[in-house]
LORO-483710 format. One record per residue (C-alpha): residue number from 1; y, z, x. Coordinates in steps of 0.05 Angstrom, whole numbers, plus 5000, padded with zeros to 4 digits. Each point is the difference from the previous one (the first is absolute). Layout:
BEGIN
@num=NUM	y=Y	z=Z	x=X .
...
END
This chain:
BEGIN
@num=1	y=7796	z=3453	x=7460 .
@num=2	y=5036	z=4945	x=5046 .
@num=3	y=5045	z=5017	x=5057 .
@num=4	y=5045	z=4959	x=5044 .
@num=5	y=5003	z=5033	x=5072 .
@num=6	y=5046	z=4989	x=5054 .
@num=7	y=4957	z=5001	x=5064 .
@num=8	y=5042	z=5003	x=5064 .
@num=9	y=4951	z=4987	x=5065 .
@num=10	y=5036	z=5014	x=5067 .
@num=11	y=4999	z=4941	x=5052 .
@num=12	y=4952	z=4989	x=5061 .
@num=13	y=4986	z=4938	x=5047 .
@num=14	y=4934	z=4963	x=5010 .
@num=15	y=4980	z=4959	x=5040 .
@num=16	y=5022	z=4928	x=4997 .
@num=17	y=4939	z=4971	x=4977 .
@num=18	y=4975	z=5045	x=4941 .
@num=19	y=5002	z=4963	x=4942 .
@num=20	y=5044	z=5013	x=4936 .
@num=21	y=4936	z=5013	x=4958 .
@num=22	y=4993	z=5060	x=5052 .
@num=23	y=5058	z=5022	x=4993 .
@num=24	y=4999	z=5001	x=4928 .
@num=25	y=4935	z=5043	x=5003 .
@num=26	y=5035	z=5055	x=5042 .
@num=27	y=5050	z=5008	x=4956 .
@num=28	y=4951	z=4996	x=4933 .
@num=29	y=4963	z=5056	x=5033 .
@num=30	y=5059	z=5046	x=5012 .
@num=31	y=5032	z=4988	x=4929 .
@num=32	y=4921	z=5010	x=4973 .
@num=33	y=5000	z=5065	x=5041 .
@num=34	y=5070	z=5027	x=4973 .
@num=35	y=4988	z=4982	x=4932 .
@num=36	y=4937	z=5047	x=4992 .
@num=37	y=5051	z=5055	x=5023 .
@num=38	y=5039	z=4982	x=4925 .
@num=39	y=5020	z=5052	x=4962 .
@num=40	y=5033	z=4977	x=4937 .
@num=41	y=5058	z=5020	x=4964 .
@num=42	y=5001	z=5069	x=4994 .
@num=43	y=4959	z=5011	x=5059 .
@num=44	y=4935	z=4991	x=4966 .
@num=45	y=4936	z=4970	x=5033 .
@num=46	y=4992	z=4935	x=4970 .
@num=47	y=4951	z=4953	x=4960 .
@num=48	y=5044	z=4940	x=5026 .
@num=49	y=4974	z=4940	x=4970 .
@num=50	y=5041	z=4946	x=5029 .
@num=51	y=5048	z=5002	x=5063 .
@num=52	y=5050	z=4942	x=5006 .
@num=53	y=5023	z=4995	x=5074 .
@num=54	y=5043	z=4947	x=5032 .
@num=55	y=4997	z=5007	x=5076 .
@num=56	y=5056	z=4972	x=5048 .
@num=57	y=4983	z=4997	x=5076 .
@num=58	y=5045	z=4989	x=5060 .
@num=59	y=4955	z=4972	x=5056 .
@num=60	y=5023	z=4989	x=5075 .
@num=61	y=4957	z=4964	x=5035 .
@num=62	y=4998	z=5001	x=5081 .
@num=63	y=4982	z=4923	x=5002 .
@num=64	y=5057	z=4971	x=4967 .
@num=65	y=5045	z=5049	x=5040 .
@num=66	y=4976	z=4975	x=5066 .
@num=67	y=5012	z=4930	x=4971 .
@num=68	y=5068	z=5013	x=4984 .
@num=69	y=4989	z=4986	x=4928 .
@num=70	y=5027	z=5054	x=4943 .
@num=71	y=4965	z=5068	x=5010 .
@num=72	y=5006	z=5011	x=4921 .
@num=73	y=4951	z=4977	x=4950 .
@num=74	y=4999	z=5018	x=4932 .
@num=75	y=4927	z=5002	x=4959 .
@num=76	y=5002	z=5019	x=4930 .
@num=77	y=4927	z=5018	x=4974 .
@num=78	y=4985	z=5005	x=4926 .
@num=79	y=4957	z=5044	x=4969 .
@num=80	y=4939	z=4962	x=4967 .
@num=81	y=4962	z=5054	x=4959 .
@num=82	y=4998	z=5059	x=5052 .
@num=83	y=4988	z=5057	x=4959 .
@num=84	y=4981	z=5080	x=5013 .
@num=85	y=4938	z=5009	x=4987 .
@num=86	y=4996	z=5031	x=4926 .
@num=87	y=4925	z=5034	x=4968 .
@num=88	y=4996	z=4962	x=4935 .
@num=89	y=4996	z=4941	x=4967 .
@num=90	y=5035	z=4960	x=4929 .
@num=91	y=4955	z=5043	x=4947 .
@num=92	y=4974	z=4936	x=4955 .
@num=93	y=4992	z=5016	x=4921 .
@num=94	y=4932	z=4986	x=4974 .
@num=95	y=4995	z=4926	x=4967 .
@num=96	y=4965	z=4985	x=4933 .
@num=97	y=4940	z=4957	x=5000 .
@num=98	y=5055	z=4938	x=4985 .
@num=99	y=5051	z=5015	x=5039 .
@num=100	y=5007	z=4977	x=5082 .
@num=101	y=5058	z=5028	x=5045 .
@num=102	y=5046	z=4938	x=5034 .
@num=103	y=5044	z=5020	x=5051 .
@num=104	y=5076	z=4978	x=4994 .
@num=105	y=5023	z=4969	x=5071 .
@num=106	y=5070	z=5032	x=5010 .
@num=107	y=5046	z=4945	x=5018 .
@num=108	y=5026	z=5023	x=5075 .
@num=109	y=5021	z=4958	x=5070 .
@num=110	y=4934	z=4992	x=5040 .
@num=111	y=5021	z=5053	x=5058 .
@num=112	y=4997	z=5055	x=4946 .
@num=113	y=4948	z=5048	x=4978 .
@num=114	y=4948	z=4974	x=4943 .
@num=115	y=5020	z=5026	x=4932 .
@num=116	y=4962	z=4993	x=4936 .
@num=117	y=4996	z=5035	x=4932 .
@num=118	y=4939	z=5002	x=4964 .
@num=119	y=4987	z=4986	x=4930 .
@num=120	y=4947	z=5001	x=4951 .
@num=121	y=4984	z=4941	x=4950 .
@num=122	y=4948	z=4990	x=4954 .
@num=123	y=4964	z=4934	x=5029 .
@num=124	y=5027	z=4950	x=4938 .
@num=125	y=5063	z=5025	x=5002 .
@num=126	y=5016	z=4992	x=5074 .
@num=127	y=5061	z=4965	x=5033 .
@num=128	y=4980	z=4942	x=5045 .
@num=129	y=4973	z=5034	x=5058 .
@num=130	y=4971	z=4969	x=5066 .
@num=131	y=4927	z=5027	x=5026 .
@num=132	y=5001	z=5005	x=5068 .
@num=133	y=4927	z=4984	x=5041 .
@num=134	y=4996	z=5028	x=5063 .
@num=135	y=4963	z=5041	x=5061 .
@num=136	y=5019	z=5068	x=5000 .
@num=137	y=4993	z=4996	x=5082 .
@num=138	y=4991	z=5055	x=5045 .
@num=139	y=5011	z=5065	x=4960 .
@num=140	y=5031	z=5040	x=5061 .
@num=141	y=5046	z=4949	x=5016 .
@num=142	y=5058	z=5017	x=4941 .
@num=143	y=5065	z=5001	x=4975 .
@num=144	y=5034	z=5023	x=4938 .
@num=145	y=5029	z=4975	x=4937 .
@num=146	y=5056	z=5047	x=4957 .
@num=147	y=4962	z=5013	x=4929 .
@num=148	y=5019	z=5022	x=4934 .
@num=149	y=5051	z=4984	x=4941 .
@num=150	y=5066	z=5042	x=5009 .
@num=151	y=4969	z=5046	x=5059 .
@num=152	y=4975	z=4967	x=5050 .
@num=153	y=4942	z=5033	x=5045 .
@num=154	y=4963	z=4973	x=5064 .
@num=155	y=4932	z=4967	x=4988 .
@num=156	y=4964	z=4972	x=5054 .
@num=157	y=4978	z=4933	x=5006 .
@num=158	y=4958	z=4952	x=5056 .
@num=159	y=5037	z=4956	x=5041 .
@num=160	y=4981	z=4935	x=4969 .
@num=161	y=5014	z=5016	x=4933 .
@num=162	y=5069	z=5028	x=5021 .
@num=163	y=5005	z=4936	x=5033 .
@num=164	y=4986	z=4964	x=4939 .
@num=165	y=5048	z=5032	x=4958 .
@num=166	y=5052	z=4999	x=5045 .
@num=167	y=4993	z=4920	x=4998 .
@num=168	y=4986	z=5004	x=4918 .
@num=169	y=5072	z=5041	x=4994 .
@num=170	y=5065	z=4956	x=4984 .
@num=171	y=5064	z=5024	x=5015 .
@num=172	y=5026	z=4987	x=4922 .
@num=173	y=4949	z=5011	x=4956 .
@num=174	y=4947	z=5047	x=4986 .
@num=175	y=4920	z=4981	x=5003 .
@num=176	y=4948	z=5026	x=4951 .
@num=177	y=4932	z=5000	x=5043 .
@num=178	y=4930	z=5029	x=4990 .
@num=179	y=4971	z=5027	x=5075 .
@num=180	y=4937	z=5038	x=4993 .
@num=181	y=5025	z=5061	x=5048 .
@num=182	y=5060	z=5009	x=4958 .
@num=183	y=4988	z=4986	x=4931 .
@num=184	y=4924	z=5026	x=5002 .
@num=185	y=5000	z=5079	x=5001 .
@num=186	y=4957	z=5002	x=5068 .
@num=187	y=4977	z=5072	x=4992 .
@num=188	y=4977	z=4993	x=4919 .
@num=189	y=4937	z=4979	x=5005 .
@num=190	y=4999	z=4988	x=4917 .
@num=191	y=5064	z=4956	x=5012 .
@num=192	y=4971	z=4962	x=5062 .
@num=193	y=4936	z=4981	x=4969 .
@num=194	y=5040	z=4981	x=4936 .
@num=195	y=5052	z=4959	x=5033 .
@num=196	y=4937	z=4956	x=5039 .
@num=197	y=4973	z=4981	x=4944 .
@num=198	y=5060	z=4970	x=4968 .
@num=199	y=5023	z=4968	x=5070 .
@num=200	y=4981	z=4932	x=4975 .
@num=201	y=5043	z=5007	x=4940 .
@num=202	y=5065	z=5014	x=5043 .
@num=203	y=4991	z=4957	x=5052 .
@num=204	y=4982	z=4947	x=4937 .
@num=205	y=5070	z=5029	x=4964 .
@num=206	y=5043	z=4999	x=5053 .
@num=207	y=5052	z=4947	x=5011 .
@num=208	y=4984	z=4977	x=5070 .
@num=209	y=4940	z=5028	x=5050 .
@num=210	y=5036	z=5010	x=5072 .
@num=211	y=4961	z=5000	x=5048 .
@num=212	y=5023	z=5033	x=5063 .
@num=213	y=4956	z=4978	x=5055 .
@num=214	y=5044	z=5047	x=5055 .
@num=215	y=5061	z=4985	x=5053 .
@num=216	y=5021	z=4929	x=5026 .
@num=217	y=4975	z=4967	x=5058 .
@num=218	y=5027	z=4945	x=5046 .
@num=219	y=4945	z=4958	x=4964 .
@num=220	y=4982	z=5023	x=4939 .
@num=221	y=5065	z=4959	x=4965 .
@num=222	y=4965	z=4940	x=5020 .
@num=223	y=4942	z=5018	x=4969 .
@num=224	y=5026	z=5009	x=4934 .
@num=225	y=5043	z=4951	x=4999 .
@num=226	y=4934	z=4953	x=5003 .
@num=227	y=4965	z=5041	x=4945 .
@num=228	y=5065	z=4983	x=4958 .
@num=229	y=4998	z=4930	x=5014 .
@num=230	y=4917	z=4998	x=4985 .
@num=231	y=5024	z=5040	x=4936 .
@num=232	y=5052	z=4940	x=4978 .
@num=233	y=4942	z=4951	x=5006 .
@num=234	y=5036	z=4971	x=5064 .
@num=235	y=4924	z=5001	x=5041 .
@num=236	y=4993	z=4939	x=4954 .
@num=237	y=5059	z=4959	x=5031 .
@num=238	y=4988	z=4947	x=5055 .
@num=239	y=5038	z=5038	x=5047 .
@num=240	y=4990	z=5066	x=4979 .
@num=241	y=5050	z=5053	x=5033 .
@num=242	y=4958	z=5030	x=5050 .
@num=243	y=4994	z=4929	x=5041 .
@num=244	y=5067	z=5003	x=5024 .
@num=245	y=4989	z=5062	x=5033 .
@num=246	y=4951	z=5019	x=5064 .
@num=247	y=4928	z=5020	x=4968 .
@num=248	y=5002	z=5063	x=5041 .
@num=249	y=5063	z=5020	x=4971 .
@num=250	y=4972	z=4994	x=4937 .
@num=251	y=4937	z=5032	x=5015 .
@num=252	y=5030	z=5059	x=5028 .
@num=253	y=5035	z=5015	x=4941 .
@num=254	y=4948	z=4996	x=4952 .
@num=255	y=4948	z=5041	x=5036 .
@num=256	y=5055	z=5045	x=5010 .
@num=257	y=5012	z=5007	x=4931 .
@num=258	y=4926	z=4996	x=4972 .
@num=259	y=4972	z=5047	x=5045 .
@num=260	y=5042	z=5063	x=4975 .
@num=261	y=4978	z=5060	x=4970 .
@num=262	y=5005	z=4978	x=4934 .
@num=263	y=4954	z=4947	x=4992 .
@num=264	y=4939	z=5044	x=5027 .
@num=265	y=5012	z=5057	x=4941 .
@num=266	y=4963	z=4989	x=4939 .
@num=267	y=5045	z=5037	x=4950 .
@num=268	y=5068	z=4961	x=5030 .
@num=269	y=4962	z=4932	x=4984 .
@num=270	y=4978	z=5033	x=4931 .
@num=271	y=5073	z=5015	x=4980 .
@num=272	y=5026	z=4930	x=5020 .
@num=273	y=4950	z=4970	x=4965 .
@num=274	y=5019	z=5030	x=4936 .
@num=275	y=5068	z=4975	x=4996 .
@num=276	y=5021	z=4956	x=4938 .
@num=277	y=5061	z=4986	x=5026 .
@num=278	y=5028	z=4978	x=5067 .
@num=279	y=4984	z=5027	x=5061 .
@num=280	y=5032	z=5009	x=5063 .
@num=281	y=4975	z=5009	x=5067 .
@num=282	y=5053	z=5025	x=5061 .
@num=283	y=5008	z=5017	x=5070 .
@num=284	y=5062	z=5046	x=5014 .
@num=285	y=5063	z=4981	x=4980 .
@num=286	y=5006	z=4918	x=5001 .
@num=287	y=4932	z=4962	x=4983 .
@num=288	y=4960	z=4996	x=4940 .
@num=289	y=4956	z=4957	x=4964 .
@num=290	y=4997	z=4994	x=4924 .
@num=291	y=4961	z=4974	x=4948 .
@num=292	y=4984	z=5006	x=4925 .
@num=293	y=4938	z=5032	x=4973 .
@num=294	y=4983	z=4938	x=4940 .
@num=295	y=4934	z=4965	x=5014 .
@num=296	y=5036	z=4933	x=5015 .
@num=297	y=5040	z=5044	x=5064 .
@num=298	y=4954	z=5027	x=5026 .
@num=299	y=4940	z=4945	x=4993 .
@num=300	y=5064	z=4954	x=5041 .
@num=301	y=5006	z=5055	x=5048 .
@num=302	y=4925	z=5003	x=5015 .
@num=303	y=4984	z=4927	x=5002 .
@num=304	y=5060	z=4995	x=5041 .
@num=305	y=4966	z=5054	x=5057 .
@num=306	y=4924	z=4958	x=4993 .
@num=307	y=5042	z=4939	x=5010 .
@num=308	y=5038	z=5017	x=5056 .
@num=309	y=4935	z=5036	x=5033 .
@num=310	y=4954	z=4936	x=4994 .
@num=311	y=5055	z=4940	x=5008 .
@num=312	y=4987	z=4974	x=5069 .
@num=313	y=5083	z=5012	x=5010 .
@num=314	y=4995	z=5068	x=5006 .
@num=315	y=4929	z=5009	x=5038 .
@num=316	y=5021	z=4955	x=5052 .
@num=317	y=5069	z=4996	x=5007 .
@num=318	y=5023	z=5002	x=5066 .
@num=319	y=4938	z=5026	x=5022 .
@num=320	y=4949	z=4940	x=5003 .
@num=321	y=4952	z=5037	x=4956 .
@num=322	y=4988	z=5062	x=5029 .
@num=323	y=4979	z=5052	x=4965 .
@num=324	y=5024	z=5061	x=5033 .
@num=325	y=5074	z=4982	x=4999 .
@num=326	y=5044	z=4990	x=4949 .
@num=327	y=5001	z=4997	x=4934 .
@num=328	y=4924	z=4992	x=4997 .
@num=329	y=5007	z=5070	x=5025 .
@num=330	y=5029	z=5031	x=4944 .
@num=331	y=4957	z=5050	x=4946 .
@num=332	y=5023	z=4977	x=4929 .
@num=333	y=4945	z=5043	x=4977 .
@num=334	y=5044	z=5061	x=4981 .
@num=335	y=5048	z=4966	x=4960 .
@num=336	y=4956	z=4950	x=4973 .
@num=337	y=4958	z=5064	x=4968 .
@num=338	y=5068	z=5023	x=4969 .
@num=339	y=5017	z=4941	x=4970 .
@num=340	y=4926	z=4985	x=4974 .
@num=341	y=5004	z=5076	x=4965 .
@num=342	y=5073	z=4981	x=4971 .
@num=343	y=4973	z=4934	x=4976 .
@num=344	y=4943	z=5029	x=4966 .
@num=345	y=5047	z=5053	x=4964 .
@num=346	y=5047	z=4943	x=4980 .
@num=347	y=4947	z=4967	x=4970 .
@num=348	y=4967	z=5061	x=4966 .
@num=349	y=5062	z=5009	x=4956 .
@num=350	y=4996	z=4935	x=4991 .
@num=351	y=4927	z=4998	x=4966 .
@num=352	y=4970	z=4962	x=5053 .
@num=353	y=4936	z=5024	x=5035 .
@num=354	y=5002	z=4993	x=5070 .
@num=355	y=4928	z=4989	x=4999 .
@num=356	y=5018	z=4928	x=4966 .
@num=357	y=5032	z=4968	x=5068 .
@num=358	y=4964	z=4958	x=5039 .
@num=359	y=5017	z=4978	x=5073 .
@num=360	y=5022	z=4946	x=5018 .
@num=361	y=5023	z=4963	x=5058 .
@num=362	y=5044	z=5033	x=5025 .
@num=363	y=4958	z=5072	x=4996 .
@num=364	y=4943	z=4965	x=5031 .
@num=365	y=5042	z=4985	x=5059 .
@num=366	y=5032	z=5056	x=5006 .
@num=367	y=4929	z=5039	x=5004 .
@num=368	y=4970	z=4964	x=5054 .
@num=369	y=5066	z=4991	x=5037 .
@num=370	y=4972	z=5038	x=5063 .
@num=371	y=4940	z=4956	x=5003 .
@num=372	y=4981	z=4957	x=5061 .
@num=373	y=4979	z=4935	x=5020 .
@num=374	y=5001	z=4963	x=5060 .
@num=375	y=5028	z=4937	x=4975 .
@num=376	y=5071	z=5028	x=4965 .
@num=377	y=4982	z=4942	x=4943 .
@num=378	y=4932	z=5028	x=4978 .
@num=379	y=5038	z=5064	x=4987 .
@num=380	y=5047	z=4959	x=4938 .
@num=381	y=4940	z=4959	x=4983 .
@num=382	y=4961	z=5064	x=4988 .
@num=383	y=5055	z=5031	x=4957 .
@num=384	y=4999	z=4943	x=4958 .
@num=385	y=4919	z=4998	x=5002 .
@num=386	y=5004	z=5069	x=4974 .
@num=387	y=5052	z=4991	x=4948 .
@num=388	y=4960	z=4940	x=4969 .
@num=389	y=4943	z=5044	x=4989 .
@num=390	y=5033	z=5059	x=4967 .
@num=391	y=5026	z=4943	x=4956 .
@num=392	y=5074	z=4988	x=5023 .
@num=393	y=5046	z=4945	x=4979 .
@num=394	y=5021	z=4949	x=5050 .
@num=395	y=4959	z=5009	x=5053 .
@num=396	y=4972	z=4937	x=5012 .
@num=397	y=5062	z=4965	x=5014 .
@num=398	y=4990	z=5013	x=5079 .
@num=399	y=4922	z=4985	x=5029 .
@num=400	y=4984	z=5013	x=5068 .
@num=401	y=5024	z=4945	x=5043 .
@num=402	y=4998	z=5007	x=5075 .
@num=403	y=5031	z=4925	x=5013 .
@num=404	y=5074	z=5048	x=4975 .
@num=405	y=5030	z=5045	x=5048 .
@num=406	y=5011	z=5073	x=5001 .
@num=407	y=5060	z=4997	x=4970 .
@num=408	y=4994	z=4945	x=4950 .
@num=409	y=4944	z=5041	x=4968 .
@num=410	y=5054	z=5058	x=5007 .
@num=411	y=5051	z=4972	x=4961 .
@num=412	y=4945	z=4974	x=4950 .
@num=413	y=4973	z=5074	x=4989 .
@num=414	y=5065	z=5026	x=4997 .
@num=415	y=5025	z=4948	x=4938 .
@num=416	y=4931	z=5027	x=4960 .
@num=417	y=5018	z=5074	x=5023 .
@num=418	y=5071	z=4984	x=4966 .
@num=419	y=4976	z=4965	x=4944 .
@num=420	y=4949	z=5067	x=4977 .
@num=421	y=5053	z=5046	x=5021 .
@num=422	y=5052	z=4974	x=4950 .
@num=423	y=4949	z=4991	x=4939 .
@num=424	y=5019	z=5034	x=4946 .
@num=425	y=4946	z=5056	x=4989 .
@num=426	y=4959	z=5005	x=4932 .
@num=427	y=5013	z=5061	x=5004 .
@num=428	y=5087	z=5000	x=4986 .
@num=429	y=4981	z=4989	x=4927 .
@num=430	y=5008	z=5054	x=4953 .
@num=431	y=4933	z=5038	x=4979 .
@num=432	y=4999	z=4967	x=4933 .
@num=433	y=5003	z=4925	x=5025 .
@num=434	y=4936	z=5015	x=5047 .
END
């Protein structure tokens, strides 16, 4: 049952510096305390399962009445989910062996609590549905989302993934979305080990992969805005977009993003990799980068990352070389793993055998990127030494020359590095013309 309370809290003065947030708690513990006094209609105890409050406070404050400013400040505080405690949980009815639950987003305004109904589907019949990847987080930091299909009952959740959903939810339209703690029956042990095993074929039905890599950051929208631009092939312009911006920006942003959670979980890189689709990766509410799951995407979206991570402009822009700062500082490794696993997938139901690649150039570089040398030249000629032996194209168009400077042989490494990065693979034919 849902109830709409009235809560009246009688007035009191703080102290001029305590905080609204503080405020708010005092009153969110006094309105917690009464409401476990409830008795519901008819004077019963009750199994409450959701308690709407709106709150109204009049706060005087001692510091703006010295000042000779207005005494009276109004603070309205809405109620984001607080809910009495209740002993059970939505009761889930047991799934064939082709069916998959998908939760239905109710469409709501972002301050309210998280509704969703949940439905059965056998796995062909579906609606387009979203799979959401993500880090469950720390279990004993949690919050709740409202469950069910026309009763809705409490069912605890983890912080991030409330946080995900909350971002997920529109404000017209319902979401279908798979999420392993709701749609899995966690305490059916049959049904868990059921559901694993046919992972791969919802995260390989669903409509889009979303990854949810956890709140916003004053950097991490720089960081995906350069994975977005690496993703549009834009790492292969002459001016690509990260050299109108400071390196350390840059480098911030990306280390802030590719150092979360996600990245070091092998069953979140699993899922992603498994999408056939388009996948989406986002920080909190505003940044995001996107990119389809067909070989030709994704082989872009890697070359673009080796590119970028050998091309003198982004080892030493800025930074005469160094290696500790900027964008030479930044571990591609995590996404680069993704990306490889997609690829290979791609190309699987495709008919091509990964096995049948070969690396070239660009690979070459990219695997001895980290190498020294004390001449800065010997490092490119060696690439290219390398490359010629494992029998790549092109190579011998730049021979070690030490009459050219530093950055002539620079800008003659970087012309070969863009030539192999924008050959067309062998492997973008179909199966049957290889």
């Amino acid at each position: 049952m849902n109830y709409q309370v009235a809560f009246y809290q009688e007035s009191w003065e703080i102290e001029g510096k305590a905080k609204t947030a503080d405020i708010v708690e005092k009153v969110i513990n006094n309105r917690d305390a009464a409401i476990s006094q409830l008795r519901l209609p008819g004077g019963q105890e009750g199994n409450v399962d959701h308690v709407s409050c709106g709150i109204w406070l009049k706060v005087r404050t001692d510091h703006q009445q010295q000042a000779g400013q207005n005494t009276t400040a109004f603070v309205s505080v809405k109620d984001r989910g607080l809910h009495r405690p209740v002993p059970f949980s939505y009761i889930r009815e047991p799934l064939k062996e082709t069916q998959i639950r998908l939760i239905e987003l109710v469409p709501d305004s972002w301050y309210e609590p998280l509704r969703a109904k949940l439905h059965s589907f056998d796995l062909d019949n579906a609606p387009a549905f979203y799979a959401l990847s993500y880090v469950w987080g720390n279990p004993e930091v949690d919050d709740t989302i409202l469950l069910g299909d026309q009763t809705f009952k409490r069912e605890r959740i983890t912080a991030n993934l409330h946080a995900a959903l909350t971002q997920m939810r529109r404000h017209d339209t319902a979401r279908f979305i798979w999420v392993d703690a709701l749609c899995i029956d966690q305490q059916n042990l049959q049904e868990r080990n059921h559901q694993v095993q046919i992972m791969g074929t919802i995260f390989a039905s669903a409509a889009q992969v979303v990854i949810w890599l956890g709140e916003a950051t004053q950097h991490s929208s720089f960081g995906l805005q350069t994975l977005q631009y690496i993703a549009e092939g834009k790492a292969f312009e002459d001016n690509p977009p990260w050299k109108s911006k400071p390196p350390e920006v840059i480098q911030m942003g990306l280390i802030d993003v590719l150092r979360r959670a996600w990245f070091h979980r092998i069953w979140t890189v699993q899922e992603a990799a498994l999408s056939s689709c388009k996948t989406v990766m986002i920080c909190g509410d505003g940044s995001f980068c996107e990119w389809s799951a067909d070989p030709a995407s994704v082989s872009l979206f890697i070359r673009g990352l080796k590119f970028a991570a050998v091309t003198p402009d982004w080892n030493e822009n800025g930074f005469a070389g160094s290696r500790d700062l900027g964008l030479a500082a930044v571990d591609l490794t995590g996404i680069i793993t993704l990306l490889g696993q997609q690829l290979q997938q791609a190309l699987k139901r495709r008919g091509v055998k990964a096995a049948a690649l070969e690396p070239d150039l660009l690979d070459i570089a990219y695997e001895v990127k980290d190498k020294q040398s004390t001449d800065p030249r010997d490092r490119l000629y060696a690439i290219l030494g390398l490359a010629e032996i494992r029998g790549a194209d092109n190579v011998h168009q730049l021979r070690p020359d030490y009459a050219k400077s530093l950055h002539q042989v620079h800008e003659e490494f970087r012309q070969i590095l863009l030539e192999a990065a924008r050959r067309e693979p062998l492997w973008w034919a179909t199966a049957e013309e290889l």
